[in-house]
C-alpha positions, 0 to 999 in steps of 0.5 A: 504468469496470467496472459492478462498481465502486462509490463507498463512501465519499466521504472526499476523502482527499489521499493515501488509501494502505494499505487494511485491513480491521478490525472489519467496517470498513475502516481506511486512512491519509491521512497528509498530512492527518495522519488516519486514515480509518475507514469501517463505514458511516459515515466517521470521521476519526481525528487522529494525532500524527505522519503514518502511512504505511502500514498492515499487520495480523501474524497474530493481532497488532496494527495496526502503522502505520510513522511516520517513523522508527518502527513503532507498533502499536495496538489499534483505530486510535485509540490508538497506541503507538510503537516504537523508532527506526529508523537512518533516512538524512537525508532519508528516512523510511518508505513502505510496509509488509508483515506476513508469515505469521511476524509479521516486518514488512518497511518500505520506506523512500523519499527525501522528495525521490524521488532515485533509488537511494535507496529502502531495506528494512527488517526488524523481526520485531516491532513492538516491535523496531528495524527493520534495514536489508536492501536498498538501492538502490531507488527508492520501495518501494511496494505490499509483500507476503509470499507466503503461504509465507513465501518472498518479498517483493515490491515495487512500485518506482515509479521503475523501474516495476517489480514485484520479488521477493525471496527471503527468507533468514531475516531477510535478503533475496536478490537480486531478481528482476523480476515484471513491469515494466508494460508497456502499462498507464497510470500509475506502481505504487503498492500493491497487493493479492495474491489467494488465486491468486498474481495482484496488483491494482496501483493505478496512480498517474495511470493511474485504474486497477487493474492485474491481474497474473499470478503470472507477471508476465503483465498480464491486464488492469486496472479503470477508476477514476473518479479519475486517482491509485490509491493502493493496494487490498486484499481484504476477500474473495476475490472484493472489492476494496477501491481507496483514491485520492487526490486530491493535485496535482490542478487544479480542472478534474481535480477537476471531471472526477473529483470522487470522486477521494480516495474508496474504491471496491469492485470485486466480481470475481466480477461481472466481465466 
């Protein structure tokens, strides 16, 4: 385990995904427990109606959280107005979620049962507008992001493995081009954060730890942490790295070996060796 990395907060989440800073505090999802997580010093634990998947912030707008079948948007977290229902296919629903530097979100949307080739993208330029299918054929989109020109999307499939990049065509997408596929590094993709550099910090499901990844795809190395799944991550600065883990399928012996396991890490880069 990196020195760097510390325990902030014990919150046992089952599935602890889509970190974002809010207010000073951090704000993330633990959807099967059908709450989200608020953590500024203390830990506050806020029912929703219906699981929230992911979390994303658009420039100068509201948090956006995708249900479902819906994007819903909010002003602090606590209250949430939902959008219109996308054409969601049997049996699917919304995973992940990135805002562009335009205000644009783009969803990705996975089988409930995980079949392979069924994972799907989608776009709305706002949370108020029905999300449009544009890319299919995916596994289980995870760990999205919006380079900071505007120009690509990328996405983590965890099925394959694999880091994608997509050029981004107006409200379409290109065809995808592979960033890295992981070699080496233990566990599955899951989300990820993107540093002011280009590099990403990839939480590795089963692997207990935080990939970094070149712009190039090159690994260069990842962060022990103390629990086996890393669900996602996000800068709160340029140099601190917030880590959400799970604690879900985990016996009682793996809970007794990595009892912090659901909780939220930080890791001060700046520190590291």
């Amino acid at each position: 385990m990196a020195e760097c990395l510390r325990l902030i907060c014990d919150a046992k989440a089952m599935i602890g995904e889509s970190p974002l800073q809010i207010d000073g505090g951090i704000l993330w999802t633990d959807p099967v427990q059908g709450a989200l997580l608020r953590f500024d010093g203390a830990l506050e634990a806020i029912p929703t109606e219906t699981p929230i998947w992911s979390l994303a912030r658009p420039p100068q707008g509201p948090i956006v959280g995708a249900s479902d079948d819906r994007l819903n948007q909010s002003g602090d977290g606590r209250a949430w107005r939902p959008g219109p229902r996308a054409d969601v296919a049997a049996g699917c629903r919304f995973n992940d979620m990135a805002a562009g530097p335009d205000g644009a979100l783009w969803i990705g949307m996975m089988h409930r049962g995980t079949l392979a080739t069924r994972g799907s993208l989608y776009r709305a330029a706002s949370p108020e507008e029905t999300p449009q299918l544009v890319a299919t054929g995916l596994g289980v989109p995870n760990g999205m992001k919006v380079s900071r020109d505007g120009g690509k999307l990328f996405v983590v499939d965890t099925l394959t493995r694999t880091l994608l990049a997509y050029p981004i065509d107006g409200a379409g997408l290109g065809e995808p081009s592979i960033v890295t596929d992981f070699m080496g590094v233990p566990g599955k993709p899951d989300g990820m954060a993107m540093g002011d550099d280009g590099s990403f910090r990839v939480a590795m499901w089963g692997g207990g730890c935080v990939a970094h990844v070149g712009a190039d795809g090159a690994i260069l190395g990842w962060d022990d942490v103390p629990a086996p799944h890393v669900s996602s991550a996000c800068f709160v600065s340029p140099t601190r790295l917030v880590i959400s883990t799970s604690r879900m399928r985990l016996s009682p012996a793996a809970l007794a070996a990595s009892p912090a396991s659901g909780g939220l890490f930080a890791i001060d880069l700046e520190v590291r060796t």
